[in-house]
N, C-alpha and C positions, 0 to 999 in steps of 0.2 A: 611060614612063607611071608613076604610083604606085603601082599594081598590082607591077611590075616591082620598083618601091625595096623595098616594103612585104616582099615574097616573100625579096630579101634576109636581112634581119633576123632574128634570131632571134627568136621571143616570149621573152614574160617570164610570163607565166601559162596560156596554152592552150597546145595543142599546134602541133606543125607541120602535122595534120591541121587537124584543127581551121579553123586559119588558112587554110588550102588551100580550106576549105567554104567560109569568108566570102569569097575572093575568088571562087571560082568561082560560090556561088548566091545572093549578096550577103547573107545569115543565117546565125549559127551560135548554137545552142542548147549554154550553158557550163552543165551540170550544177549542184545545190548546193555552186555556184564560192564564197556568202559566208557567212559564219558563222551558228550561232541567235544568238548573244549581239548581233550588227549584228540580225539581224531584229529582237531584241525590242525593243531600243532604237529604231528605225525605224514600228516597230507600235506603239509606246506615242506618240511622237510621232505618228503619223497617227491615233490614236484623240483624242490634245487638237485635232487638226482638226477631226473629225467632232463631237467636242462643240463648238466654237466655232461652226459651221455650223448650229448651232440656232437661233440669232440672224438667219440670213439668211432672205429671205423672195420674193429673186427672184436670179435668178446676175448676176454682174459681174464684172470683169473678171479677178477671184483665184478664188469660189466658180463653179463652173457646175453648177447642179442638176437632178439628173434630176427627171422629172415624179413626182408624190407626195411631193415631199419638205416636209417639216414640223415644228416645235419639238420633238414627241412623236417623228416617225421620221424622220431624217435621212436621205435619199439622195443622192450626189455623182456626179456624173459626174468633172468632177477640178478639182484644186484648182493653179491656176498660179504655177509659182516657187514651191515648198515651201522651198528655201532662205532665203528671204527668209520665210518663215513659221515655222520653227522650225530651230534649229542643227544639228538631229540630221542633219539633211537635207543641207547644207552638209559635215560633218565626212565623212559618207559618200563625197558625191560627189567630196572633193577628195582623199577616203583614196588610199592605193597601191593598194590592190584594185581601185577602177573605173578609176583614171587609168591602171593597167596593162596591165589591159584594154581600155583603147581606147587606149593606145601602140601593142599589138600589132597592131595592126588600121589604124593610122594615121599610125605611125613615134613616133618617138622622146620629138617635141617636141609638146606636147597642151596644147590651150585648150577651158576650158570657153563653153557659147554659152548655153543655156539647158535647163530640167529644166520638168516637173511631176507629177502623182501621178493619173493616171487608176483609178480603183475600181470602174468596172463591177458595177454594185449588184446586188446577187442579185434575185433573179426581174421578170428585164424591163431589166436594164441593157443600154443602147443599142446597136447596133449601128455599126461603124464603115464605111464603103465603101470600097470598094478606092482606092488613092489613091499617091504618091509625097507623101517629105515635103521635097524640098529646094526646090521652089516657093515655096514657105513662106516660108523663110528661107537664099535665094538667096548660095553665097561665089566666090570665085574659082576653086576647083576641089572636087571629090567626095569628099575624104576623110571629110567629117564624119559620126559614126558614133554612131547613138542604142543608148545602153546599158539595155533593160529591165531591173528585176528583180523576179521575181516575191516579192510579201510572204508569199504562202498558194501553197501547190499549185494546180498550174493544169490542171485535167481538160478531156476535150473537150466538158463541156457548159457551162462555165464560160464562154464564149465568149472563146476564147485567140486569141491573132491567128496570122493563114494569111500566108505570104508565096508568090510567084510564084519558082519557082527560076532563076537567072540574068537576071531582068527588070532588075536593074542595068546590063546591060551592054547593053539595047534601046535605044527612043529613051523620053525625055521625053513623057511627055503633055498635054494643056492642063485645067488645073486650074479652067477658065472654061466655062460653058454655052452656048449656042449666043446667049444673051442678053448677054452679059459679063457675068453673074455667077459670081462665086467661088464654088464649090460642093465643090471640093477632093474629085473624083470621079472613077473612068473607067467606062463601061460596061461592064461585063463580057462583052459580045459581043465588044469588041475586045480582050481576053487569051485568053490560051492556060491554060483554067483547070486543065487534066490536071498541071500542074507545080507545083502549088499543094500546101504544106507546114503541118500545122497542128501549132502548136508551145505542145506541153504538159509539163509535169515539175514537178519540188516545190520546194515554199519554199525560195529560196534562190537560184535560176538565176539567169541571165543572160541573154539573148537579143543578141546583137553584131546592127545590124539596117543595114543599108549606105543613104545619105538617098537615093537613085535606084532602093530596091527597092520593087519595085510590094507592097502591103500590104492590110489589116481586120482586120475580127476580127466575130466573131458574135455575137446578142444572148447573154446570159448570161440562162439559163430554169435555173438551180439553185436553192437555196436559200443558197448562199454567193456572198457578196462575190467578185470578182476584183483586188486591189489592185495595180498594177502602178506602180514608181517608175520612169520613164523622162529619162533624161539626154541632152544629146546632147555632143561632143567633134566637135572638128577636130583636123588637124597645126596647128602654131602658126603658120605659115605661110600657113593657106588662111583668109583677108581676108572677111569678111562685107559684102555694099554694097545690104545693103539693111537699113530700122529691123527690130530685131529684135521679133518678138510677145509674145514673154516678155522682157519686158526685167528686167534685176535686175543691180544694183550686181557685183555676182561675173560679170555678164558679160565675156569677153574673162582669165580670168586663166589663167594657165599654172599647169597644175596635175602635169605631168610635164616633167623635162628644162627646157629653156630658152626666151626668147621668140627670133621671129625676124627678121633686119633685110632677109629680101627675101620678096616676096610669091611665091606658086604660081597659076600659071595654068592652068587646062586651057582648051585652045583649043575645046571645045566652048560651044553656048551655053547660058543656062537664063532659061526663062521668071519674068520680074518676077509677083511678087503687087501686091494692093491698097497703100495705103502704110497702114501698120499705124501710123502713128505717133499715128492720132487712136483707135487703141484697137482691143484686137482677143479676142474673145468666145470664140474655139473655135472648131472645123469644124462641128461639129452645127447650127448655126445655119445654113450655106449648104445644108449635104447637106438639112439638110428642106424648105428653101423652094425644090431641086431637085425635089422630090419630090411638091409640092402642084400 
């Protein structure tokens, strides 16, 4: 199994501990693993976001706006494919720091799938539900690994996301409602929620988040923004076969090590999403219309 290859290997940036967490509770929280000089760069670039997002006036398929937002006070829920919206973004995600970080975690040879910039707007920024994200964006096996990083400090009223400990290693849930509609939800009656992890620390972290760990995060009732830059990486090897939701030209490129000429299989199955090709808004659009 990859687990087993993965354990081989030495890391290249976390520790052996470390590494040990993600496989065992499919998260692991990398301290102020990136530099301030990458934040400020990264912050300056997501504040010419936030200014450009004056001009929008309902979300589509790049801005998604929390409720209140307006020319005078912008609010974001997040902004999809930052990459393809400013370079800062791109130079980041393809640096040795993230691509290192998720070698260690997925072997050697790393392809980028897709990123975006969720910002969890200070007082009243949305609430995410508990959910897996490989449904989503469905590959041939389980390597792919979404690399948070927090921009600002991430406190527990900031509403930081919770993961389920070891829920990687359960089954798959159905990301559909009793209606087929995609709601990208599981009830919370059916988790074990005593093993639940809320994961906070300062500008600059990491969070390694494994795509079959059951996940949310809580409304944000601060007065500060929660900006968090989320990436995701595969082995180069684990084959996407379904359209991707964030699609962007930098999808599919090897950004550690080499490409590969045979595919990985995990003989487990995973449930198909919607077909994203004719466009695809965020989750918050299903979780609410679960909810009405």
């Amino acid at each position: 199994m990859l687990d087993d290859q993965i354990r081989l290997e030495k890391p290249l940036l976390i520790t052996s501990g470390q590494k040990e967490e993600y496989l065992e509770d499919g998260a692991v929280l990398i301290e102020s693993i990136v530099s301030e000089t990458w934040l400020k760069k990264i912050r300056r670039a997501s504040d010419e976001i936030i200014e450009r997002s004056r001009k929008i006036e309902e979300s589509n398929s790049q801005y998604i706006l929390e409720e209140g937002h307006s020319k005078n006070s912008p609010r974001l829920k997040r902004l999809s494919s930052p990459v393809d919206h400013h370079s800062t973004f791109w130079d980041f995600i393809s640096n040795e720091i993230s691509s290192q970080l998720a070698a260690d975690v997925v072997g050697p040879n790393v392809k980028y799938h897709h990123s975006k910039l969720n910002y969890k707007w200070a007082n009243g920024g949305t609430k995410f539900d508990w959910h897996q994200d490989i449904q989503s964006w469905p590959h041939t096996d389980y390597s792919p690994v979404t690399l948070a990083l927090f921009l600002n400090d991430c406190t527990s009223n900031q509403g930081p996301l919770l993961t389920i400990k070891g829920s990687h290693r359960g089954p798959l849930f159905s990301m559909y409602d009793k209606n087929e509609n995609w709601v990208l939800s599981i009830p919370e009656a059916e988790l074990d929620l005593s093993l639940t992890k809320k994961h906070t620390g300062p500008a600059g972290s990491v969070l390694l988040l494994n795509c079959r760990t059951i996940h949310s995060s809580e409304p944000n009732n601060s007065n500060q923004s929660r900006p968090m830059l989320l990436s995701v990486y595969s082995s180069a090897d684990s084959i996407p076969y379904t359209h991707n939701p964030i699609p962007s030209p930098y999808a599919g490129t090897i950004v550690q090590g080499k490409s590969a000429t045979w595919a990985s299989h995990d003989p487990r199955p995973c449930q198909l999403p919607p077909d994203w090709s004719t466009g695809y808004v965020g989750p918050w659009v299903h979780q609410d219309k679960e909810r009405q």
